[in-house]
C-alpha positions as CSV (number, residue, x, y, z in Angstrom):
1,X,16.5,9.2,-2.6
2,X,16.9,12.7,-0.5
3,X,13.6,13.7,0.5
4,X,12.7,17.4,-0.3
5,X,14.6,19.9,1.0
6,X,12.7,23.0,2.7
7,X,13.5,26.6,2.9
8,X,16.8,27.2,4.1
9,X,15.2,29.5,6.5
10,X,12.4,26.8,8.1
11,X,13.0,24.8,11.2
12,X,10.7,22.3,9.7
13,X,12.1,18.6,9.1
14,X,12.0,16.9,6.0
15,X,11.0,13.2,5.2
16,X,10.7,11.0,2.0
17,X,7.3,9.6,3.4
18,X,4.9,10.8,5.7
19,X,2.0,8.4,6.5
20,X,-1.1,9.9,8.5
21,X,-2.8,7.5,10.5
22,X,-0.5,4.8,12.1
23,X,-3.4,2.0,12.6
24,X,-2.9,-1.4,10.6
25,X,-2.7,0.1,7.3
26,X,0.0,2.9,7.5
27,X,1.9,0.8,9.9
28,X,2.0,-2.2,7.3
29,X,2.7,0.5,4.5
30,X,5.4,1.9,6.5
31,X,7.2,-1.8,7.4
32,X,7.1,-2.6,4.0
33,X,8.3,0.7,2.6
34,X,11.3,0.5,5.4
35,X,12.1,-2.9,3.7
36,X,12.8,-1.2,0.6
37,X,14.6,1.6,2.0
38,X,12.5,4.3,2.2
39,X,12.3,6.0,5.6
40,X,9.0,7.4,6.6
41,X,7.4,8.9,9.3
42,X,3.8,8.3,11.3
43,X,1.9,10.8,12.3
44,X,-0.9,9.9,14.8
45,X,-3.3,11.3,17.5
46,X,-3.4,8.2,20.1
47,X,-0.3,7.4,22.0
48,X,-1.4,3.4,22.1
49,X,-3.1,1.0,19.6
50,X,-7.4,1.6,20.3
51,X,-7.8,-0.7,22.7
52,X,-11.2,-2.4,21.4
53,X,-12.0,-5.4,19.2
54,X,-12.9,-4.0,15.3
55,X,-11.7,-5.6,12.5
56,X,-11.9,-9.8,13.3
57,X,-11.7,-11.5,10.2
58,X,-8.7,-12.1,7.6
59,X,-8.6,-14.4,4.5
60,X,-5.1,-16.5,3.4
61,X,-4.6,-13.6,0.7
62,X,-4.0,-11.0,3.3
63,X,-2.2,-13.8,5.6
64,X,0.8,-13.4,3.3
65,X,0.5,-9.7,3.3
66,X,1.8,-10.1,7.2
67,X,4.6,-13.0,5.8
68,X,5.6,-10.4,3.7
69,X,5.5,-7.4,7.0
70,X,7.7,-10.6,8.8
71,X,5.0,-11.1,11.4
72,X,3.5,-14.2,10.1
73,X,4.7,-16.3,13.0
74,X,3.8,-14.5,15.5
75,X,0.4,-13.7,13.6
76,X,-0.6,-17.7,13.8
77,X,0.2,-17.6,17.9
78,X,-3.2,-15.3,18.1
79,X,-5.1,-15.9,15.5
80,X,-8.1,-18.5,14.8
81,X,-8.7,-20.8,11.6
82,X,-12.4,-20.6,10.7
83,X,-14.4,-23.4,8.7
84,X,-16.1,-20.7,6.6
85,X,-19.2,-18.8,6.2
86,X,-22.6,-20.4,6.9
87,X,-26.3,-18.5,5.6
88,X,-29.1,-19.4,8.0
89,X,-32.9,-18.7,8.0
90,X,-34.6,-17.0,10.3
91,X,-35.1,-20.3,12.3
92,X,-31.4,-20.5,11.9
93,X,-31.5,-23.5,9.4
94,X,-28.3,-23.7,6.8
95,X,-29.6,-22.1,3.5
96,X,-25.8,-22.2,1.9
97,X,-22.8,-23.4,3.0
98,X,-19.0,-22.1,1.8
99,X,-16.5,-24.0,3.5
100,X,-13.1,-22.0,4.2
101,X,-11.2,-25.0,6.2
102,X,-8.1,-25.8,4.3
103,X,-5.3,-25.1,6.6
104,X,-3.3,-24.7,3.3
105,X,-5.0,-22.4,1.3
106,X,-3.8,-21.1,-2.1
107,X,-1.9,-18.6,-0.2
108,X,-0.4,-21.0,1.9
109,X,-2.3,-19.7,5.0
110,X,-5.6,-21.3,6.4
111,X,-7.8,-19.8,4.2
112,X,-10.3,-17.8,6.9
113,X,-8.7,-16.4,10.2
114,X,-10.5,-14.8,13.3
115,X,-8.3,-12.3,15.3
116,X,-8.5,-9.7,17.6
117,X,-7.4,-6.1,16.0
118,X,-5.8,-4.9,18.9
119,X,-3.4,-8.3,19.1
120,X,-2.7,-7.6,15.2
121,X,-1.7,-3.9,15.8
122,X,0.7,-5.0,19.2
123,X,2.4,-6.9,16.5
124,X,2.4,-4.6,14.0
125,X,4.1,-1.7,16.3
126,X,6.8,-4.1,17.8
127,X,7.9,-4.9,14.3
128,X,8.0,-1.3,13.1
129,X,10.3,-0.6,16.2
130,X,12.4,-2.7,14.6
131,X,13.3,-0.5,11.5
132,X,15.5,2.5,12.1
133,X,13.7,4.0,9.4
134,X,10.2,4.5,10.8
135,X,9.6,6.8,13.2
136,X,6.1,6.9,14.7
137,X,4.6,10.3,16.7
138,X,2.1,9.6,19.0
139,X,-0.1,12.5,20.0
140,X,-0.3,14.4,17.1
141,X,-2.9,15.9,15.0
142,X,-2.5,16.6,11.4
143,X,-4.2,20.1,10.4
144,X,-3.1,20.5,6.9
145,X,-2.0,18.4,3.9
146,X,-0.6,21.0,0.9
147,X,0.7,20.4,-2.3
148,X,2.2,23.5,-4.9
149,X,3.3,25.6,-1.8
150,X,7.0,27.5,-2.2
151,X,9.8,25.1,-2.6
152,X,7.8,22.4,-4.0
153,X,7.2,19.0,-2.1
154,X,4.1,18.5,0.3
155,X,3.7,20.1,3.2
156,X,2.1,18.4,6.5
157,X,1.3,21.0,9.1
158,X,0.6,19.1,12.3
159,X,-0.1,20.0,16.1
160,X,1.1,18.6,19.4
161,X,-1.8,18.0,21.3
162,X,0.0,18.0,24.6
163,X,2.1,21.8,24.0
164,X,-0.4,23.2,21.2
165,X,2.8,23.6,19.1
166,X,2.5,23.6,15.7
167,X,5.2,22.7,13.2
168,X,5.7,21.4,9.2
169,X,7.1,18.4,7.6
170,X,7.8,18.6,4.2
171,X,7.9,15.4,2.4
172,X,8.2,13.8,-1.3
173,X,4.7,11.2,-0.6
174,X,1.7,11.1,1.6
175,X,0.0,8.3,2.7
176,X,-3.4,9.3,4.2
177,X,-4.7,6.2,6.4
178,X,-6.2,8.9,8.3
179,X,-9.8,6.6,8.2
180,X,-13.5,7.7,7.0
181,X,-12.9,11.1,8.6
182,X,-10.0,11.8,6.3
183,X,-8.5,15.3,6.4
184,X,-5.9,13.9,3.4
185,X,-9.2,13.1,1.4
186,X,-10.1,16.6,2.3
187,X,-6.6,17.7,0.9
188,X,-6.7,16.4,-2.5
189,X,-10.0,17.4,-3.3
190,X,-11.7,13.8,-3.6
191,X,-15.3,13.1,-2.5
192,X,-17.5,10.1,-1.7
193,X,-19.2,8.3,-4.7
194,X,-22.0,6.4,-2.4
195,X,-23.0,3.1,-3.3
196,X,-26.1,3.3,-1.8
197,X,-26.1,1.2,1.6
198,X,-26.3,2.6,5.0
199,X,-27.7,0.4,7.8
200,X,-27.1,1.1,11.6
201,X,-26.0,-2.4,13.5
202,X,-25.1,-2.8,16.9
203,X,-21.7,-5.0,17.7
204,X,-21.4,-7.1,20.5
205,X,-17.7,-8.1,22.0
206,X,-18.1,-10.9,25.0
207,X,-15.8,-13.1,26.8
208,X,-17.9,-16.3,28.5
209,X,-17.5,-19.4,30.0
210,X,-20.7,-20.3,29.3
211,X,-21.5,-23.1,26.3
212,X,-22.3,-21.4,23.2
213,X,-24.2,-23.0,20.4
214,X,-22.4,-22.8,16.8
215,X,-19.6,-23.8,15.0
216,X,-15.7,-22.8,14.1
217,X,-16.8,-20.2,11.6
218,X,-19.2,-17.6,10.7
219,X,-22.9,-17.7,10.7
220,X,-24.5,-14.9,8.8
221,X,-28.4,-14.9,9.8
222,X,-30.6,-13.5,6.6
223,X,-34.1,-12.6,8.7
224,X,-35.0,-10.0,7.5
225,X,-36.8,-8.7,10.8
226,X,-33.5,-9.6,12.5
227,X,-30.4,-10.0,10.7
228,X,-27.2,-11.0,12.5
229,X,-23.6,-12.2,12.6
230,X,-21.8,-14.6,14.8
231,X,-18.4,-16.0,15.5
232,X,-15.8,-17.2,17.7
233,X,-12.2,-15.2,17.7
234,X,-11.0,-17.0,20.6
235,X,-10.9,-19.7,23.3
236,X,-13.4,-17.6,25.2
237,X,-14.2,-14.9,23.4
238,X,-17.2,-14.4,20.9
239,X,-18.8,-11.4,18.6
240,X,-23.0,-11.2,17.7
241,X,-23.6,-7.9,15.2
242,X,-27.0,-7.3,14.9
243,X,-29.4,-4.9,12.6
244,X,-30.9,-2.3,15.0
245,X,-34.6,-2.2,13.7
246,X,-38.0,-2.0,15.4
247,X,-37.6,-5.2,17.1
248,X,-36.5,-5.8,21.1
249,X,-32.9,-4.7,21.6
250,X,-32.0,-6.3,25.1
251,X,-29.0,-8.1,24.5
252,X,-30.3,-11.4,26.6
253,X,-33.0,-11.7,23.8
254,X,-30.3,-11.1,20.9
255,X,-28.2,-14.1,22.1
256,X,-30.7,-16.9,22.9
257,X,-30.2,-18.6,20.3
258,X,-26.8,-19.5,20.7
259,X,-26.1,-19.1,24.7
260,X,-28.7,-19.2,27.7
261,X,-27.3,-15.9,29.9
262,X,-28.1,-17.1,33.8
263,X,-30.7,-14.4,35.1
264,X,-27.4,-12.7,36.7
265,X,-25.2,-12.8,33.8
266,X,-22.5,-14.1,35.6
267,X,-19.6,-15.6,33.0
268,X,-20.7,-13.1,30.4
269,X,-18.6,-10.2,30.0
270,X,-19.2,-8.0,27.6
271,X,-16.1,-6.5,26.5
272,X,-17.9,-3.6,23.8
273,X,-21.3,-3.4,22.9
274,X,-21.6,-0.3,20.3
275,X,-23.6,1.1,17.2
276,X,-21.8,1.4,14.0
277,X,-23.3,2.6,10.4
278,X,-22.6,0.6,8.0
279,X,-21.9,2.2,4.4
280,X,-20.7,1.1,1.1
281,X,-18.5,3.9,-0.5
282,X,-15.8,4.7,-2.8
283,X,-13.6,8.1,-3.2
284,X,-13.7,9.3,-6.6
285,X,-9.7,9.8,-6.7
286,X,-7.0,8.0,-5.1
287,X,-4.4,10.1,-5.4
288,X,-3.2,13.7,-6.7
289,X,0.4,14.4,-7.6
290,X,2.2,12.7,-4.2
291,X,-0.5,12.3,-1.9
292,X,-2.4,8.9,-1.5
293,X,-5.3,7.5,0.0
294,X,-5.3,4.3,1.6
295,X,-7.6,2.1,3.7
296,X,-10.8,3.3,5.1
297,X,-9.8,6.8,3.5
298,X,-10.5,5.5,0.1
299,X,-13.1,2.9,0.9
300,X,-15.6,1.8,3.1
301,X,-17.6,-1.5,3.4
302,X,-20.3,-3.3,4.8
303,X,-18.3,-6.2,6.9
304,X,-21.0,-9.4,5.7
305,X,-17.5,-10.7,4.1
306,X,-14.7,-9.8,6.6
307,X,-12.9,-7.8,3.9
308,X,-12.4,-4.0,5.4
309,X,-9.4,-4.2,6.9
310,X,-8.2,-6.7,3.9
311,X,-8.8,-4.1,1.3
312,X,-6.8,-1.5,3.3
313,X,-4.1,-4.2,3.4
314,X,-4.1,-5.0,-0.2
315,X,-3.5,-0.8,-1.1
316,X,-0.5,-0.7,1.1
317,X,1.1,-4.0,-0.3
318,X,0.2,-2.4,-3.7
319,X,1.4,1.0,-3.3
320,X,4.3,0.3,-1.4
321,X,6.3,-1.2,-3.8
322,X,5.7,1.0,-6.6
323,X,6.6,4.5,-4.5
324,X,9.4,2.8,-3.0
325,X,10.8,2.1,-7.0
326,X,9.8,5.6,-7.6
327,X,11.6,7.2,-4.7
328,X,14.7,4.9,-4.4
329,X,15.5,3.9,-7.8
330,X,13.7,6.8,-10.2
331,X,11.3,4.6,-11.6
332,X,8.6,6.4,-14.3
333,X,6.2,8.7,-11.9
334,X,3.3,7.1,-14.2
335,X,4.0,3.9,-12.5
336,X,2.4,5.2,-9.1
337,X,-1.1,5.8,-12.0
338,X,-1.4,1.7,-11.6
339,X,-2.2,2.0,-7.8
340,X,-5.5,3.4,-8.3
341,X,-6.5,2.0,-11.5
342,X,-5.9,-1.4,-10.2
343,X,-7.5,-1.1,-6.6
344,X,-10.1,0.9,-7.3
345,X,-11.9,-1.5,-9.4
346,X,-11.3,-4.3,-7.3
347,X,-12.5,-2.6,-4.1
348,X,-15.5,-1.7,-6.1
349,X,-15.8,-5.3,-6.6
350,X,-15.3,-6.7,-3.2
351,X,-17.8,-3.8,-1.7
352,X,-20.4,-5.0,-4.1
353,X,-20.2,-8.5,-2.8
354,X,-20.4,-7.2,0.5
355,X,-23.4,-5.2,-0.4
356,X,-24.7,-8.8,-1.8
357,X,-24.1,-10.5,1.2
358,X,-26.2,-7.9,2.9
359,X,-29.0,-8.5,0.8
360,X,-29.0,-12.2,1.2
361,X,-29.9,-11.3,5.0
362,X,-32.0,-8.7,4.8
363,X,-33.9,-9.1,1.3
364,X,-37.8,-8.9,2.2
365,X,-40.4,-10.0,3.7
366,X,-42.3,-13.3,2.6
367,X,-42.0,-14.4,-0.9
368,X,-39.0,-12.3,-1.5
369,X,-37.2,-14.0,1.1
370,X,-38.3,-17.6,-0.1
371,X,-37.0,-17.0,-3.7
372,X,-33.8,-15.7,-1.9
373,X,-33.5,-19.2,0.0
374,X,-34.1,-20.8,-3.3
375,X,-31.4,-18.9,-4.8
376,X,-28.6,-19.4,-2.5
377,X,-29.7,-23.0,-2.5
378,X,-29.0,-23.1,-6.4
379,X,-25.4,-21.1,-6.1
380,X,-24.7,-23.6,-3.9
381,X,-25.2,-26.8,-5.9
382,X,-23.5,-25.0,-8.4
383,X,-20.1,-27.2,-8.3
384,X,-17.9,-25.1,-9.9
385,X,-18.6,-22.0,-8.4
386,X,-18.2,-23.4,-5.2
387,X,-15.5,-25.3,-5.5
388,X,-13.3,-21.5,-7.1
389,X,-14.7,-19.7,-4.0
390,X,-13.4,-22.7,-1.8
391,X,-9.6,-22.6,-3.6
392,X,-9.3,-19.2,-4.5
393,X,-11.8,-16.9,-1.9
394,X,-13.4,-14.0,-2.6
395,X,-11.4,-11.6,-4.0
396,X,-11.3,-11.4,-7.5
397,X,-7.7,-10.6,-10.2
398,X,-6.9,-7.5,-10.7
399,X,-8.5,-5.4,-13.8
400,X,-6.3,-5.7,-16.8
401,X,-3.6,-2.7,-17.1
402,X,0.3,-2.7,-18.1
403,X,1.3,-4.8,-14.6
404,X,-0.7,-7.5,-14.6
405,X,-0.4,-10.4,-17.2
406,X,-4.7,-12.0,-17.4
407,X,-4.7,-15.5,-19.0
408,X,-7.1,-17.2,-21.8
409,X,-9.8,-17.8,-19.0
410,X,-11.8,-16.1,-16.9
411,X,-11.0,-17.9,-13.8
412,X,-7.2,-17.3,-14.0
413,X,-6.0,-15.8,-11.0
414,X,-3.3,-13.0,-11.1
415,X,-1.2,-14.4,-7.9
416,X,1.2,-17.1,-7.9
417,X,-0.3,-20.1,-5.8
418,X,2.0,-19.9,-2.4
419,X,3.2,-23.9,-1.6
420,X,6.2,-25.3,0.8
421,X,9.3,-25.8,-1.2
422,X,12.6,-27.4,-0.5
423,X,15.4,-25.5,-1.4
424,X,19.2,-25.8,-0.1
425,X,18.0,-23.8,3.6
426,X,15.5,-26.8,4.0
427,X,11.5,-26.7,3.5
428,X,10.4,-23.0,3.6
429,X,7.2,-21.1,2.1
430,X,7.1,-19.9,-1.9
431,X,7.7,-16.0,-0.8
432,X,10.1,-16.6,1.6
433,X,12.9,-17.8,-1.6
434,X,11.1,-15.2,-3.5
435,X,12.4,-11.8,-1.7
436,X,10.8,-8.4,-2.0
437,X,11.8,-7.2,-5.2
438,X,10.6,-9.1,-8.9
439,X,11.4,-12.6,-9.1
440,X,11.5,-15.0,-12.7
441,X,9.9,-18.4,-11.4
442,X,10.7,-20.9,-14.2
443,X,10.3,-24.2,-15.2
444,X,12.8,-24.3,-18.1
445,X,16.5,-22.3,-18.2
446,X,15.1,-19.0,-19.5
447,X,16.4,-17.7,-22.7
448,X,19.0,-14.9,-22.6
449,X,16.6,-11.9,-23.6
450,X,14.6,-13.2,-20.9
451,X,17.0,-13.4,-18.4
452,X,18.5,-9.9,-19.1
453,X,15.3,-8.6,-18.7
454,X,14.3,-10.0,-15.4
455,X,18.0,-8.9,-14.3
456,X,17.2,-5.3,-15.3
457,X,14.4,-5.8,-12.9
458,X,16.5,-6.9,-10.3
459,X,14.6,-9.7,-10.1
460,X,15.5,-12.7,-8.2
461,X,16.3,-16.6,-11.0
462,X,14.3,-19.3,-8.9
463,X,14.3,-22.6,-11.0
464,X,11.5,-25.1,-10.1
465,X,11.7,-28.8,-9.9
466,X,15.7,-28.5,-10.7
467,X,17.2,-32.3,-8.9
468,X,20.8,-31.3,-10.1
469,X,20.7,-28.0,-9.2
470,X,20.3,-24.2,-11.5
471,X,22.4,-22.0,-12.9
472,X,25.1,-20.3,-10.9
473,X,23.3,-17.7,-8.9
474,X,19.5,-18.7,-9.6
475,X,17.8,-20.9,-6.6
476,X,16.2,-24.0,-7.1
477,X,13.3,-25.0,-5.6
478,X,11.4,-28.5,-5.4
479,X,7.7,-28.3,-4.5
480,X,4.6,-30.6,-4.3
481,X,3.6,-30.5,-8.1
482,X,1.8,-27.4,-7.0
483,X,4.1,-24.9,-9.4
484,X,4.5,-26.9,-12.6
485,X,0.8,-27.5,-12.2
486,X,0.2,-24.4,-12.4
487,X,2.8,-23.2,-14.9
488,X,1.2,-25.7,-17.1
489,X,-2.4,-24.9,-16.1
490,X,-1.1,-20.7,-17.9
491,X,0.9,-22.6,-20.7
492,X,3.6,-20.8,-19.8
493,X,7.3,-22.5,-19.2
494,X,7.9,-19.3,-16.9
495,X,6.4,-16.2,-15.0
496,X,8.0,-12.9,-14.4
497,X,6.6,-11.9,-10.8
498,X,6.1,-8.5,-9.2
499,X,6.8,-8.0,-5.4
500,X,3.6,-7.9,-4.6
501,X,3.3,-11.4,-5.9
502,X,1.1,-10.4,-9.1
503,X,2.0,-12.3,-12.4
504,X,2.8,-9.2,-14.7
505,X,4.1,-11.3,-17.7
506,X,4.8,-15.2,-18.8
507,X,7.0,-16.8,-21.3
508,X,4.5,-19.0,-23.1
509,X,5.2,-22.4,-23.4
510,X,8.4,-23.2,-25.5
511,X,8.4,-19.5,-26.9
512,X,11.6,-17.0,-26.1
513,X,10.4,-14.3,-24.7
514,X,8.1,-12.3,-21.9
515,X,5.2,-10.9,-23.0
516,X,3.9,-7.4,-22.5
517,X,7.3,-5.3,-22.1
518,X,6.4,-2.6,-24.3
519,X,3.5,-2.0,-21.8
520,X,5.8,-2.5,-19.0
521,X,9.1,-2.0,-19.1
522,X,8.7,2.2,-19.8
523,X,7.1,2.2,-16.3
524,X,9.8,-0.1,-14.6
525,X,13.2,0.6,-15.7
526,X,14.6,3.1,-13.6
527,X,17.2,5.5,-14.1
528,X,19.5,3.7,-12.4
529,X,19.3,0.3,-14.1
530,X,19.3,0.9,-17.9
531,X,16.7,-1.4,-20.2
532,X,18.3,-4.6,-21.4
533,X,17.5,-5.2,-25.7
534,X,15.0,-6.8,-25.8
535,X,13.2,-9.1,-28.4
């Protein structure tokens, strides 16, 4: 689709996407847009990635996010499988235990990574040079973000910090990854709803030599006079947060526990030692008309879980799709409604756990922090909870909306379970036969209505579990059991998949058709691929 065209008269350019902020999150939304088509531009003040460790921590969820950016591979050359997350005492005793060690998670990923941000955002860049159709510009401030100005379209107003020029772009979306400071927030008119936690922490990056006392995962300390974080990201590289509070603050004293610093510090280089506030918020709106908030512009979270930059993750792989179906193919504009009223809720969700976490290390003094010992120590004989957290992580389905197909339990996750298959190319990963658009993953040859609808779709036949091959033009696909297990598991014979890998509707088993299109399908079909009939 043409992007909006500006006044005749105007030297300004024109773009179908501007995306203001070019860290993780607008990069990713910009890859994955440019794998749909849609041509975009990033808009950002630095000229490099920010050099300092932030963000370490990624769960196998998010993993496939980068499959599905193509920088998986190179991804697993930096990154760090974890065992999981550990609660001690104050005396640094386990009070709870949640192992995160399967190097095949649900997702197909080892189910905890440690990384280094700035490795992830090198990737990230060299991949975007690889798309004609993003363009990033470094060194630029974004001033303005208008909608309903003269010719319609929004209009970006941005300065070159180097020449002071100032100059437009008029676009047909806005992404605002423009961070906790966001001007695009500013634009639209949304505000903070506060959650109500703010705590100042300092955050220690160190490379050492030295022998460190832990483990291959994360060690959350609940003391209340001293709560803490700890982990290893690297071969020799290592990151303590700690609450600042009325206690000592030398950092010698901070780390005895796990390393004994020689009195000259030699082999112990910190790399970053700064304060942060930590807050739990939430922007009232999402979007208005074509302009978006992404990342920390819409959200901000305490990092007890490791899920900050996840959640910015998890809006880009949500929105892209949907904008680049309303841009490219003339999809329903109500469609690009489902971006906030699914993440939203489930960033809500995910802060609150965070928010959680933080009170399991810093809830009282004395009795209140025995009877929080004695309840961690009962959520953790508590097999079944356990055992989900274990296979499926943190983050919870989606809320229930027109997309997204919930089962008869509550447990029932909303992604299809990512396993190695054997297909005619040789043994691959679930998404990599699935594409980037919808796909129909069956168990059974789907009925006509059903495959005329998933063709509408332009979704992609795969066939499981098929030893004499599928129909002309489907792909078949042999996995572990994993698949029909979970087909089975939903009753359904077959799932109707949305790019972002969300199940949005099933055939139940041995009926004829997919459920929820009336909810669907007005959203979907676009005005270049007419609705099938449908049953």
């Amino acid at each position: 689709m043409k992007a909006h065209q500006a006044d005749p008269g105007s030297a300004a350019r024109t773009a179908p996407v501007v995306i203001v902020g070019a860290g993780p999150v607008g990069v990713t939304a910009a890859i994955l847009l440019a794998r749909r088509g849609v041509r975009s531009v990033l808009l950002e003040r630095h000229r490099d990635v920010y050099p300092l460790p932030r963000a370490v921590a990624m769960d196998d969820e998010v993993r496939r996010i980068l499959q599905a950016v193509g920088i998986h591979e190179e991804f697993t050359a930096i990154a760090r499988p974890a065992g999981g997350l550990r609660l001690l005492d104050a005396r640094h005793r386990v009070m709870a235990e949640f192992r995160r060690d399967d190097p095949l998670g649900y997702h197909g990923f080892p189910q905890t990574t440690l990384f280094d941000q700035p490795e992830l955002e090198r990737l990230l860049r060299r991949e975007l040079a690889r798309h004609p159709a993003c363009e990033l510009r470094g060194g630029v401030e974004v001033v303005a973000v208008e909608q309903d100005v003269p010719g319609g379209g929004v209009r970006v107003t941005l300065r070159d910090e180097a020449t002071h020029v100032v100059e437009h772009l008029w676009a047909d979306a806005v992404l605002g990854c423009d961070g906790a400071g966001s001007l695009t927030r500013d634009a639209i008119g949304a505000v903070w709803e506060d959650l109500r936690f703010e705590e100042t922490w300092t955050v220690v990056d160190v490379r050492t030599d030295l022998p460190v006392r832990g483990w291959e995962g994360v060690d959350q300390v609940c003391d209340p006079a001293r709560p803490g974080t700890f982990m290893r990201i690297g071969e020799d590289r290592y990151r303590w947060e700690f609450r600042l509070g009325a206690g000592s603050e030398d950092l010698r004293e901070l780390v005895a526990p796990w390393v004994e610093l020689p009195y000259d510090g030699d082999g112990f280089e910190v790399i970053r030692q700064a304060r942060y506030t930590f807050r739990a918020r939430v922007a009232d709106r999402w979007r208005r008309g074509r302009v978006f908030l992404l990342g920390d512009a819409a959200h901000l979270t305490p990092p007890f879980i490791g899920q900050g930059l996840c959640s910015g993750l998890r809006d880009a792989y949500n929105l892209s799709w949907k904008l680049a179906r309303v841009l490219e193919q003339g999809a329903d504009d109500g469609l690009l409604d489902s971006y906030q009223n699914e993440r939203k809720p489930h960033a809500r969700r995910m802060i609150r756990l965070a928010m959680a976490t933080g009170w399991a290390m810093t809830g009282g003094q004395g009795r209140a922090a025995a009877v929080r010992r004695t309840a961690l120590g009962a959520v953790c004989r508590v097999p079944a909870l356990t055992a989900y957290l274990t296979e499926h992580g943190l983050s919870p389905a989606l809320g229930r909306g027109p997309l997204v197909h919930h089962g008869r339990r509550p447990t029932d996750t909303t992604l299809v379970p990512q396993p190695w298959v054997t297909t005619d190319r040789g043994r691959v990963r679930l998404d990599d036969v699935l594409g980037d658009s919808f796909a129909l993953l069956s168990a059974v040859p789907p009925a006509p209505a059903v495959r005329a609808v998933a063709q509408a779709l332009g979704a992609r036949m795969v066939r499981i579990d098929v030893p004499d091959g599928a129909t002309a033009g489907d792909t078949a696909v042999i996995d572990d059991g994993t698949l029909a297990a979970w087909l089975r598991a939903a009753r359904a014979d077959a799932v109707l998949l949305r790019p972002d890998r969300v199940v949005m509707s099933i055939v139940p088993a041995a009926g004829s058709g997919l459920t929820g299109t009336s909810a669907w399908a007005p959203l979907l079909y676009t005005s270049r691929r007419p609705a099938p009939a449908t049953r």
